[in-house]
NUNU-224886 format. One line per 10 residues: number of its first residue (from 1); for each residue x, y, z of N, C-alpha, C. Coordinates in steps of 0.1 Angstrom, whole numbers. Atoms other than C-alpha are relative to their C-alpha. Layout:
% NUNU-224886
NUM	X:Y:Z:X:Y:Z:X:Y:Z ~ ...
***
This chain:
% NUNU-224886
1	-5:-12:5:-256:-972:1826:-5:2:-14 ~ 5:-3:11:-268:-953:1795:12:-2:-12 ~ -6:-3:13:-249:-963:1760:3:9:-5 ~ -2:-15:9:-228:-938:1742:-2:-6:-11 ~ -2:5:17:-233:-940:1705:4:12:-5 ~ -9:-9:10:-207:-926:1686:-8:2:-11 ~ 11:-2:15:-225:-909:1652:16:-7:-8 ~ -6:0:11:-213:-922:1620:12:7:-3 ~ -11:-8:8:-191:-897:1608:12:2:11 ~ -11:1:-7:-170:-899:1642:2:-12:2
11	-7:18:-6:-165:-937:1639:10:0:-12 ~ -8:6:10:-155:-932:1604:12:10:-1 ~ -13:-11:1:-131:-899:1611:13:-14:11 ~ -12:9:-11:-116:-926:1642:4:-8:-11 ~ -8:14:11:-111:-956:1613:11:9:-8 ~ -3:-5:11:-95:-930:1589:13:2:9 ~ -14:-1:-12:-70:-918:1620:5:-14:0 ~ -2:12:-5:-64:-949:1631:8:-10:-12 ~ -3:8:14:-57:-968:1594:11:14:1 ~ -4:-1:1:-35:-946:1589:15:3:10
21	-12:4:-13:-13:-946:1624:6:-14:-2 ~ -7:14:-2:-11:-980:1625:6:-3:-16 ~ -7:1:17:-4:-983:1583:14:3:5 ~ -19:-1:-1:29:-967:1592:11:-7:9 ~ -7:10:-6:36:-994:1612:-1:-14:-1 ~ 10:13:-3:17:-1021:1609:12:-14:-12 ~ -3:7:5:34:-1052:1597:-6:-5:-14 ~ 9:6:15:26:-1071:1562:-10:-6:5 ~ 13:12:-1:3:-1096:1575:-6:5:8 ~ 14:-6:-7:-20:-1071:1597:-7:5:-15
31	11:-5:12:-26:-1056:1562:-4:-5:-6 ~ 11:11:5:-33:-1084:1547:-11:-7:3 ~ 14:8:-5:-54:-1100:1569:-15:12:1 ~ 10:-7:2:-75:-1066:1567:-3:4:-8 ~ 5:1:17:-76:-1068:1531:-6:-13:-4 ~ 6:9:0:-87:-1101:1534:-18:1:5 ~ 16:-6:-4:-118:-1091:1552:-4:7:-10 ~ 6:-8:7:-123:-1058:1532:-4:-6:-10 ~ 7:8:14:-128:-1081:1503:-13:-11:2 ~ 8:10:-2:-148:-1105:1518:-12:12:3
41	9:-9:-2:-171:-1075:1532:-6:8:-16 ~ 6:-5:10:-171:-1059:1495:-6:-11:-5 ~ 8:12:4:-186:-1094:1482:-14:0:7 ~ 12:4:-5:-212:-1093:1509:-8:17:-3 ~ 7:-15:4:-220:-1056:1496:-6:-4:-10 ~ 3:2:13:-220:-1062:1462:-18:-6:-3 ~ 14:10:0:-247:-1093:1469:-12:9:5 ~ 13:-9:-4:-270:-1066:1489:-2:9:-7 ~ 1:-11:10:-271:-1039:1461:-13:-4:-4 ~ 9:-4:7:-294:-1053:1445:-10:-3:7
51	13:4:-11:-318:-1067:1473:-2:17:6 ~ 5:-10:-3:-313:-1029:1487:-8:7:-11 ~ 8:-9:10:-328:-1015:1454:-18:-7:2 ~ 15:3:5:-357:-1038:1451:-8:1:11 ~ 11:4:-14:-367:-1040:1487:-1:17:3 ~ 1:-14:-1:-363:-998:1485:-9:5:-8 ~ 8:-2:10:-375:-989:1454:-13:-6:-9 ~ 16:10:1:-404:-1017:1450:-14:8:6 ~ 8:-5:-3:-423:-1001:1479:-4:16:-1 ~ 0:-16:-2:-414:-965:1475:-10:2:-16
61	2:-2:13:-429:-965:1436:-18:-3:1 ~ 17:3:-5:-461:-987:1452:-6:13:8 ~ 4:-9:-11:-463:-961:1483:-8:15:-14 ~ 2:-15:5:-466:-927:1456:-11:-7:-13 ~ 10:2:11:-487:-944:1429:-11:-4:8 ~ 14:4:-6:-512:-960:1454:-9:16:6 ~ 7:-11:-11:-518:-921:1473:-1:8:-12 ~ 4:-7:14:-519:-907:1432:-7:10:3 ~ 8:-13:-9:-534:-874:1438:8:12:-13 ~ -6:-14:7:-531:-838:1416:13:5:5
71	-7:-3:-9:-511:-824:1444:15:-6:0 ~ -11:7:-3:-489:-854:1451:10:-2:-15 ~ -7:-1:15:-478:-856:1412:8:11:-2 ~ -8:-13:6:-467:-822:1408:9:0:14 ~ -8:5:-14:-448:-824:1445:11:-11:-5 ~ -8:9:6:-431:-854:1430:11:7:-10 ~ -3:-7:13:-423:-840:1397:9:12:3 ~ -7:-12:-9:-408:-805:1414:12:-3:9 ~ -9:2:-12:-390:-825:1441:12:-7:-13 ~ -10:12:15:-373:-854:1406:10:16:-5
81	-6:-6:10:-371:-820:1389:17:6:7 ~ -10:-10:-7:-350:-799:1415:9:-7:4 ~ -11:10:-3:-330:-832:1421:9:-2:-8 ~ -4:-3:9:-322:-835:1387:11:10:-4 ~ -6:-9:0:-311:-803:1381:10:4:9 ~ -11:-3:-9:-292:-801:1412:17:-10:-7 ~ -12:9:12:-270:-832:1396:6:5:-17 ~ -8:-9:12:-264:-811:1362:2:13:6 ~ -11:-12:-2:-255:-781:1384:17:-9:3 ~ -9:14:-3:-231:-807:1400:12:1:-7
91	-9:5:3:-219:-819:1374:8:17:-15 ~ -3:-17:9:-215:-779:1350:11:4:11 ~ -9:-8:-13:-197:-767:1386:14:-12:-3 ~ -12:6:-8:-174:-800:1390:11:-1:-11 ~ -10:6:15:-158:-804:1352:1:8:-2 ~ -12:-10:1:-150:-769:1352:9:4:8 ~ -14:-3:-10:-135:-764:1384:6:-16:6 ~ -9:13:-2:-124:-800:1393:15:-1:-7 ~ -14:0:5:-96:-801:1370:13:8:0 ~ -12:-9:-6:-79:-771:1384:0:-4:14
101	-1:-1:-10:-81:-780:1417:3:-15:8 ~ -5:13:1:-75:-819:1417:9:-9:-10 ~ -8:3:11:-46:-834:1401:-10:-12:-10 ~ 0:10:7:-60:-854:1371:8:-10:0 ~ -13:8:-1:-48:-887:1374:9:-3:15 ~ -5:-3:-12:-36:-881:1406:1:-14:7 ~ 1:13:-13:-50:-915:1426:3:-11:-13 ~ 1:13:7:-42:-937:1393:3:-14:6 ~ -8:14:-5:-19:-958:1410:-6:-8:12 ~ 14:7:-13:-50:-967:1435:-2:-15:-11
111	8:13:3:-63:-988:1406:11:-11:-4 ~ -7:14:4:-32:-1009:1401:-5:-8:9 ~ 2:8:-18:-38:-1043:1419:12:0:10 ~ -5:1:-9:-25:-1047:1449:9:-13:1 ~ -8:14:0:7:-1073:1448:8:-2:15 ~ -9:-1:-10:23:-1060:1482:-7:-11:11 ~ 9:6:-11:-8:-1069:1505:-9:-7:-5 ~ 8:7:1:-26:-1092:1489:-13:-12:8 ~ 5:6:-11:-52:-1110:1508:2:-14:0 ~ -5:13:1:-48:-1145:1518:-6:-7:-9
121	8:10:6:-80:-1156:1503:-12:11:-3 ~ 13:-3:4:-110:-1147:1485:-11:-9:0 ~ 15:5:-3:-147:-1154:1491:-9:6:-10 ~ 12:-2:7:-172:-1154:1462:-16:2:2 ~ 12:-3:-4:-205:-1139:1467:-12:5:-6 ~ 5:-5:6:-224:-1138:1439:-14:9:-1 ~ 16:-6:1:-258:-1113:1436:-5:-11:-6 ~ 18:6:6:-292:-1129:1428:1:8:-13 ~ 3:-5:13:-290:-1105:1399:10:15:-2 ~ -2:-13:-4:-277:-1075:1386:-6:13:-1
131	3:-8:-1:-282:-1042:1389:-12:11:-6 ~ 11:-8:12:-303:-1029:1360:-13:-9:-1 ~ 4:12:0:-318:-1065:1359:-12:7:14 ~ 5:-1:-13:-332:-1051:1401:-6:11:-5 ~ 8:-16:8:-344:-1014:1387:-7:-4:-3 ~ 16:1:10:-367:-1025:1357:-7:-12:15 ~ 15:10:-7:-383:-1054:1383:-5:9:8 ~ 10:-8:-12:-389:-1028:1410:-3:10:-3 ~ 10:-10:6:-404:-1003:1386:-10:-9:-5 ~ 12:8:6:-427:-1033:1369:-11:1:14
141	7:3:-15:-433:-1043:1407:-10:8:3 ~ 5:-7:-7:-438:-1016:1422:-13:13:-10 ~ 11:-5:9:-463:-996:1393:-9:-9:4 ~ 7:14:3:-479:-1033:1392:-7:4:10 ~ 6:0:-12:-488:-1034:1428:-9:14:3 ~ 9:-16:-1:-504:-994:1427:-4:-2:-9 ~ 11:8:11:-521:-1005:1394:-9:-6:6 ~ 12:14:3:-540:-1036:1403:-1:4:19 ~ 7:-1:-13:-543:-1026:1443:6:-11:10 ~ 0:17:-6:-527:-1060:1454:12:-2:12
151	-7:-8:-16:-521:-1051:1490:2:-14:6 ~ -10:4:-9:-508:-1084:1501:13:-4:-10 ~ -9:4:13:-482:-1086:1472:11:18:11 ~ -8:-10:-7:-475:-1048:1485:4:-1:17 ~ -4:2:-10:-474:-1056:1522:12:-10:2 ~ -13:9:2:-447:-1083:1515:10:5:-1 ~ -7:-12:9:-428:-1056:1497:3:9:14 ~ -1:-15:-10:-434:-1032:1527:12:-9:12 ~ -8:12:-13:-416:-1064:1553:14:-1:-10 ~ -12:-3:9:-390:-1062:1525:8:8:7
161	-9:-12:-1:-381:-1031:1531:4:-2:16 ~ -6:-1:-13:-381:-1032:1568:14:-14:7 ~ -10:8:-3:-358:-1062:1566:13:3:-4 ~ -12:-7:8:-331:-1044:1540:3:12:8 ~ -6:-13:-5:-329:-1012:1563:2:-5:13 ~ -5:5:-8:-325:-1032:1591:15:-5:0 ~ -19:5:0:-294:-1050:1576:7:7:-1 ~ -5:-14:0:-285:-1019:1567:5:9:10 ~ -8:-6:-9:-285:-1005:1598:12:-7:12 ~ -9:9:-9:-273:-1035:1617:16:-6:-3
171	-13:16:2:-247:-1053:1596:10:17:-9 ~ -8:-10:7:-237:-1027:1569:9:11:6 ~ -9:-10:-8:-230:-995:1585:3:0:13 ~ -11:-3:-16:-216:-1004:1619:11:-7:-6 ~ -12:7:6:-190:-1025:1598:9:11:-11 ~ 1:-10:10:-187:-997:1575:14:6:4 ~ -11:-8:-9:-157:-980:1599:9:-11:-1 ~ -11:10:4:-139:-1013:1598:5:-4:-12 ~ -1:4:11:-142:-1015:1561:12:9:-7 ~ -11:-16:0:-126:-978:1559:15:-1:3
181	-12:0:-2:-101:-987:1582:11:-8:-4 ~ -4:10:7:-90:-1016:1562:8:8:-8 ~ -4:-6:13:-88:-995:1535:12:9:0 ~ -6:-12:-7:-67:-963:1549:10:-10:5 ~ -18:6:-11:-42:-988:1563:3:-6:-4 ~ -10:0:10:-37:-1006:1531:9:12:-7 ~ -3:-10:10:-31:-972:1510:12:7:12 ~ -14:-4:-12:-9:-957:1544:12:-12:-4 ~ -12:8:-1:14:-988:1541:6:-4:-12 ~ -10:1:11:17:-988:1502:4:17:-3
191	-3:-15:3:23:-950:1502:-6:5:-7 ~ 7:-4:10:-7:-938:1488:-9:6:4 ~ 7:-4:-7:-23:-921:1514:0:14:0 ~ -4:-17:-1:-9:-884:1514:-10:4:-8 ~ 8:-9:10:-26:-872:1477:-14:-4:5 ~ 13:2:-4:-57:-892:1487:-8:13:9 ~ 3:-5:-11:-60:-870:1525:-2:16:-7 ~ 1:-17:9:-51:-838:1499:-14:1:-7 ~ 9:-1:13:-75:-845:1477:-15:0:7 ~ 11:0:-15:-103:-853:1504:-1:13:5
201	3:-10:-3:-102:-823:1518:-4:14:-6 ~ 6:-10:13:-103:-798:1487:-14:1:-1 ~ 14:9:3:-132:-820:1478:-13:5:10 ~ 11:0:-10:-151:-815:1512:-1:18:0 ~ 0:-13:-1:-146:-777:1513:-5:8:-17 ~ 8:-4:12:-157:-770:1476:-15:-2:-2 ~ 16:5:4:-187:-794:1476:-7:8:11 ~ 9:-3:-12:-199:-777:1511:0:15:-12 ~ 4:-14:11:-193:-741:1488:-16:-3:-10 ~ 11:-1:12:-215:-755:1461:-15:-3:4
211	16:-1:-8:-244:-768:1487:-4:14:0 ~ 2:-15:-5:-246:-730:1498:-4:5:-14 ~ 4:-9:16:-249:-718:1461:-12:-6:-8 ~ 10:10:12:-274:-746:1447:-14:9:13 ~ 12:-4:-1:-298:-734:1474:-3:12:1 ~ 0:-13:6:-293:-696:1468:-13:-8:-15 ~ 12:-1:10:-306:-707:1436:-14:-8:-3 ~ 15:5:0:-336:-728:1444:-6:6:6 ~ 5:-10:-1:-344:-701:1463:-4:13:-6 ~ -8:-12:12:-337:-675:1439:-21:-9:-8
221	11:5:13:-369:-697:1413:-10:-3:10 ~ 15:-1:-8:-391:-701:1445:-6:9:0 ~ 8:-16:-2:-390:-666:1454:-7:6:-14 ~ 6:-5:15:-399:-658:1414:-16:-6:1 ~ 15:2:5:-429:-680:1416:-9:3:11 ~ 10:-2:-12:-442:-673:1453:2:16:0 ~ 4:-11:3:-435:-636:1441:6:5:19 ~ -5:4:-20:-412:-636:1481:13:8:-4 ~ -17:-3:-1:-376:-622:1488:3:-14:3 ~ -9:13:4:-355:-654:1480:9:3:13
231	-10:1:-11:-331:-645:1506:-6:4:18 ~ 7:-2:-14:-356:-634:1533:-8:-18:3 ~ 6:13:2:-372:-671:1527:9:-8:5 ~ -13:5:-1:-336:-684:1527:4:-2:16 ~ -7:-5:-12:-329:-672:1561:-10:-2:10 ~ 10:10:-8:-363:-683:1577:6:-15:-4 ~ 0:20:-4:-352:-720:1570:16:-2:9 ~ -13:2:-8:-318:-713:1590:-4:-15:15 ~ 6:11:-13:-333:-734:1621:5:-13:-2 ~ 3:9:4:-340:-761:1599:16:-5:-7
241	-14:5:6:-304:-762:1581:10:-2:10 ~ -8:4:-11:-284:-762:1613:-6:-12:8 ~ 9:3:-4:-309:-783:1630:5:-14:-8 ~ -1:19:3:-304:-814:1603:15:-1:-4 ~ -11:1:-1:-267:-806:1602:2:-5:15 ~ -3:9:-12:-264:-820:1634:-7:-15:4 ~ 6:13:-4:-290:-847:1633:4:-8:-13 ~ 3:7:17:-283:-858:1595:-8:-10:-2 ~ 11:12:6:-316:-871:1590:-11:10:-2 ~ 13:-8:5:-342:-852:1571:-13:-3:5
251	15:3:-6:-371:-871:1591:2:5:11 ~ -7:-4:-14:-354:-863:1625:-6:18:-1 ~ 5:-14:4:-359:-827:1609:-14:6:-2 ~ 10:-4:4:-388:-825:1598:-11:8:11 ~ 9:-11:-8:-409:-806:1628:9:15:-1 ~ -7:-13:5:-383:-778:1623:-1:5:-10 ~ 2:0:12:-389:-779:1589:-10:4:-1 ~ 15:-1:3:-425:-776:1590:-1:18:6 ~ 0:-12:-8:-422:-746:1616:7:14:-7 ~ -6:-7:12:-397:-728:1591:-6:5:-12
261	3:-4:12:-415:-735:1563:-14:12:1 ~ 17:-12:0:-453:-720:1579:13:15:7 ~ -7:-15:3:-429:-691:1589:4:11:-7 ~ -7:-3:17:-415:-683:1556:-20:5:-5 ~ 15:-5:5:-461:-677:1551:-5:-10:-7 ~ 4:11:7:-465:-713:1538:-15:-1:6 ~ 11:2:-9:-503:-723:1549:2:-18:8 ~ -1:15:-12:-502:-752:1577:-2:-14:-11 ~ 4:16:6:-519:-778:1553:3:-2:-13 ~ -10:7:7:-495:-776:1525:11:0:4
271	-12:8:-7:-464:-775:1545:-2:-16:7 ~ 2:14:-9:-481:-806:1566:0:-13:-10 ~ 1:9:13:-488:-824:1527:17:2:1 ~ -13:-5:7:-451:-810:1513:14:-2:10 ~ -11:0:-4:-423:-813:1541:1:-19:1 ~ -2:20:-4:-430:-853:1552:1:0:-13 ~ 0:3:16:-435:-859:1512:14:1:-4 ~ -15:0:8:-401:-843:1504:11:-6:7 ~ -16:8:-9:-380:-856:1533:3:-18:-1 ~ -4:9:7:-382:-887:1513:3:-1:-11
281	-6:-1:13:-382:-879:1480:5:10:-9 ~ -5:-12:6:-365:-846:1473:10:-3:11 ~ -17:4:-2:-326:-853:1475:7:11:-7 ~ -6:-11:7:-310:-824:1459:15:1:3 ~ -12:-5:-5:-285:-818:1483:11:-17:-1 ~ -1:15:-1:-279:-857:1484:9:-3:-12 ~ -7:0:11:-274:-858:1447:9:8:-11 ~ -13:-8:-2:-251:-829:1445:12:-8:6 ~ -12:4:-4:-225:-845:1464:3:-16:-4 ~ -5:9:9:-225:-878:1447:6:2:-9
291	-3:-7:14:-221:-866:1413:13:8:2 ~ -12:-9:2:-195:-838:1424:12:-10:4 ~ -10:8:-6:-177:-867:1444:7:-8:-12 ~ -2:10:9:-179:-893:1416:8:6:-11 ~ -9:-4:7:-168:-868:1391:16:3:-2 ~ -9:-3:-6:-140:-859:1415:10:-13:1 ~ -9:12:4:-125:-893:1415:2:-7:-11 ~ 1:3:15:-133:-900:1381:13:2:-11 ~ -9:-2:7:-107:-874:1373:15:-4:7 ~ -12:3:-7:-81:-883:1400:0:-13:-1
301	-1:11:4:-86:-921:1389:3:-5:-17 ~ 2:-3:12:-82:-908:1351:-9:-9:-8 ~ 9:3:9:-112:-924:1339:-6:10:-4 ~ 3:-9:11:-130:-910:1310:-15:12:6 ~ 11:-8:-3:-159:-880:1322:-4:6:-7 ~ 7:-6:15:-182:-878:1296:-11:-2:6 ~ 15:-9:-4:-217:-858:1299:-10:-16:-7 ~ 7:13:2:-238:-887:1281:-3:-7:13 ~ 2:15:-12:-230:-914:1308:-5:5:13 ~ 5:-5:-11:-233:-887:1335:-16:8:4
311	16:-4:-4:-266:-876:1323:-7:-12:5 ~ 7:11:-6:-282:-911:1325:0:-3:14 ~ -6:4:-14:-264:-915:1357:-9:9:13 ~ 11:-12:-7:-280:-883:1371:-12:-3:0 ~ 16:0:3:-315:-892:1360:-3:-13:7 ~ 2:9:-6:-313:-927:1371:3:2:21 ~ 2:0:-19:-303:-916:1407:-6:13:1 ~ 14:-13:-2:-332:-885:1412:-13:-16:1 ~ 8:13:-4:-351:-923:1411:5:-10:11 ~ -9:8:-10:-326:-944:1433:-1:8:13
321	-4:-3:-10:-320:-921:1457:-19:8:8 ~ 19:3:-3:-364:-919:1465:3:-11:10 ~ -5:19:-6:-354:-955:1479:12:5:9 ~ -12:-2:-11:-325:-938:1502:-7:-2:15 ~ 4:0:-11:-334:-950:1537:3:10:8 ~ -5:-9:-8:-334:-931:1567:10:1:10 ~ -12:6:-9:-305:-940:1580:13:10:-1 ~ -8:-1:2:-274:-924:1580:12:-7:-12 ~ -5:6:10:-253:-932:1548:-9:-6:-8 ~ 6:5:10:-283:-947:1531:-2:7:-13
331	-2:-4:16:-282:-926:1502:7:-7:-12 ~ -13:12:8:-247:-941:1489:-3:-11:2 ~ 2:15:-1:-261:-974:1500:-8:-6:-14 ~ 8:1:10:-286:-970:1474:4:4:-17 ~ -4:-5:15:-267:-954:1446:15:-14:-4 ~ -9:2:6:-239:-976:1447:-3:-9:-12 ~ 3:8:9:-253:-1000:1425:5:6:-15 ~ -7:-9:14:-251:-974:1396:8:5:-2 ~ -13:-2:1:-220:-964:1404:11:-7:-9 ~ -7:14:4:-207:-998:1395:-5:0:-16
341	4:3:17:-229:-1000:1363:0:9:-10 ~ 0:-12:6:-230:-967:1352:9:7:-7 ~ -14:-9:4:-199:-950:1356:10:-11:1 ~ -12:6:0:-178:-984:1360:10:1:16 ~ -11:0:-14:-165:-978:1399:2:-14:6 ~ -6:11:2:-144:-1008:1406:-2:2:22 ~ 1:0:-12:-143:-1018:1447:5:9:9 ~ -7:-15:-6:-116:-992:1456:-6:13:1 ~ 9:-20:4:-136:-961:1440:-14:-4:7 ~ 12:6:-10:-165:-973:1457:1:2:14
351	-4:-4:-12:-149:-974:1492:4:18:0 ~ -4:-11:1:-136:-941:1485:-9:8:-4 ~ 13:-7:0:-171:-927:1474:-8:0:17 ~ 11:0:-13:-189:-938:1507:15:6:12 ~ -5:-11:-8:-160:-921:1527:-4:12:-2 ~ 2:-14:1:-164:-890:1511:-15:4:6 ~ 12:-2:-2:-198:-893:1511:-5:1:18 ~ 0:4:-17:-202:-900:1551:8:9:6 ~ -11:-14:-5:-175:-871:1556:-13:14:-2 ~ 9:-7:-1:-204:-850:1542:-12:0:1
361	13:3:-4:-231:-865:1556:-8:13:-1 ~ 11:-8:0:-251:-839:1568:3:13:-6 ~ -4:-13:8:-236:-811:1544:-20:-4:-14 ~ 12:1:9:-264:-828:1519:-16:0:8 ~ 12:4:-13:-287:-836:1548:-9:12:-4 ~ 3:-13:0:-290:-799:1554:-5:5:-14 ~ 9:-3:11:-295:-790:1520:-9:-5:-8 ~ 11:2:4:-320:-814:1509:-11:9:10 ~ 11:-9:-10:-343:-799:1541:-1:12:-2 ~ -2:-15:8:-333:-764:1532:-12:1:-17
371	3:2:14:-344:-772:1499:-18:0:-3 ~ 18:2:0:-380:-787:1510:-3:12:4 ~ 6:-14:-6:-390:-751:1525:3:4:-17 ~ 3:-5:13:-388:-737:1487:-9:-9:-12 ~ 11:7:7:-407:-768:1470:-13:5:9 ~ 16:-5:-15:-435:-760:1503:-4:13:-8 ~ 3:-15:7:-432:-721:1486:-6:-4:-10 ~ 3:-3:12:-435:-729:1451:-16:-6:1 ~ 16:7:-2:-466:-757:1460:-10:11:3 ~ 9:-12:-4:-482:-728:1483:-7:7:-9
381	7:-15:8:-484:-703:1453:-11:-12:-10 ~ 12:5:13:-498:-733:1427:-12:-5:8 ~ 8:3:-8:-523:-745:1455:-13:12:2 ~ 9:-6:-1:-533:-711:1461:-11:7:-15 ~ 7:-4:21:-543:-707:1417:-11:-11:1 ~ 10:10:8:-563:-739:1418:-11:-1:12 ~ 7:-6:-8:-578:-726:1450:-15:8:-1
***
């Protein structure tokens, strides 16, 4: 008989139900012993952070400097920039309207420790290194190895990677629903689940608003430079935005994408350069719902949200999230690192980032792919000047 496979986002909607049915029943020592795990699981996270950066970001840095090209520079550059910018729309949208619409302060009493359900035992699991320490090596690396050409240094790198998105998909996210439900059925049984479920769903219904509006306006600066109706352009990539709303995988997408984009008047052989290119490294929609999320707990955790920490934060993930595998949830796989070092998110805010995040999987999906059909435009018009 053929396997069902439940997607992602209905294993982790089941854990979230589920953690919180049984919370309102569940004896003390079910919770504990699944706080016991969730701890032992965030230890064995922590320790892959930084192996997922270097074994992500090593090859992806080799891959775009070795194929160096006029074309592929500015493609790059367009795809960083409109990623960028999407994380300071983000974060301009979330710090004016977040604070009316999410109690500040609201989840504080998440970050007290936990004295009710304590787990029985903890398991130490320290990283190989940390986080900033993994970045600078796999920018030295991976430059190094597209510098000097040193293709079995990069092929090592390349077995890297395919061994980190492996764990990734094997160990990490099928555990991922168990980690959730852990979680959801501590906070159900210390009474701390209601504002959370409130606040979650605000969250999911605003950020989906602000996908829709971020690509009006990358639309909006395509159509100015391909000299196009922005909304007639807009409405050719429809295919393509329902299309990776259901698959949430921008490579999955990508023949729709292409079909979209030579529709919209792109020419075949820069849509065929520009869609595969950006459905790895143009994240827009990706790094919109991080930022608006992280902000969003930031203030319902009342830690401090200040622009400074959040620019670096933003700039360093438009580079991090290049390295997001193609996996379902690998985006947040890849950012959490700077979560942690960045903005300071402690294990709880962390779990409660890759829910949200995995609730709106393919809300970003969709709007990074959406997104490549207007880099494809803008390329088209500078392709056709140097033409």
């Amino acid at each position: 008989m053929k396997k069902i496979r439940i997607p992602l986002l209905a294993r982790v909607l089941i854990a979230i139900v589920l953690g919180i049915l049984i919370g309102l029943v569940a004896p003390a020592f079910i919770v504990r012993a699944m706080n016991t795990f969730d701890g032992i699981f965030d230890q064995l996270l922590r320790f892959f952070i930084p192996l997922i950066i270097i074994g992500l970001v090593t090859p992806a840095i080799a891959d775009v400097g070795a194929k160096a090209g006029r074309m592929l520079l500015i493609t790059v550059a367009i795809a960083y920039t409109f990623t960028v910018l999407s994380g300071l729309f983000a974060y301009l949208f979330s710090s004016t309207l977040f604070p009316k619409v999410v109690g500040a302060g609201s989840l504080t009493a998440l970050k007290a420790a936990d004295v009710d359900f304590a787990p029985y035992f903890t398991l130490a699991i320290p990283p190989m290194t940390d986080v900033m320490t993994a970045l600078v090596l796999s920018f030295l690396l991976g430059i190094g190895i597209a510098a000097s050409k040193a293709e079995v240094l990069g092929k090592g790198f390349g077995e890297l990677r395919t061994i980190v998105v492996r764990s990734i998909e094997k160990v990490i996210i099928p555990v991922l629903p168990v980690y959730i439900f852990g979680l959801f059925l501590d906070m159900t049984a210390a009474g701390k689940v209601v504002p959370v479920l409130k606040s979650f769903l605000v969250l999911v219904l605003v950020i989906f608003a602000m996908t829709l509006v971020l690509l009006v306006l990358q639309f909006c600066v395509a159509g100015l430079v391909a000299r196009k109706n922005p909304f007639k352009m807009l409405w050719g990539m429809l295919p393509a935005y329902v299309t990776a709303l259901g698959t949430a995988s921008s490579a999955a997408t990508i023949p729709v994408t292409l079909r979209c984009t030579t529709g919209n008047g792109v020419r075949e052989s820069v849509a065929g350069f520009v869609v595969p290119l950006c459905a790895t490294i143009h994240l827009s929609g990706s790094t919109l719902k991080i930022t608006s999320c992280a902000i969003a707990l930031m203030l319902m955790l009342g830690m401090p949200v200040s622009f400074p920490a959040l620019l670096g934060f933003i700039m360093m993930l438009g580079i991090v999230m290049v390295a997001a595998p193609g996996v379902p949830g690998g985006a947040i796989m890849a950012a959490l690192g700077i979560l942690s070092s960045m903005l300071g998110f402690d294990a709880q805010a962390q779990a409660m980032m890759i829910t949200l995040y995995i609730a709106m999987d393919s809300f970003g999906t969709a709007c990074n792919v959406t997104g490549d059909g207007a880099i494809s435009l803008i390329m088209d018009r500078i392709a056709a000047k140097e033409s």
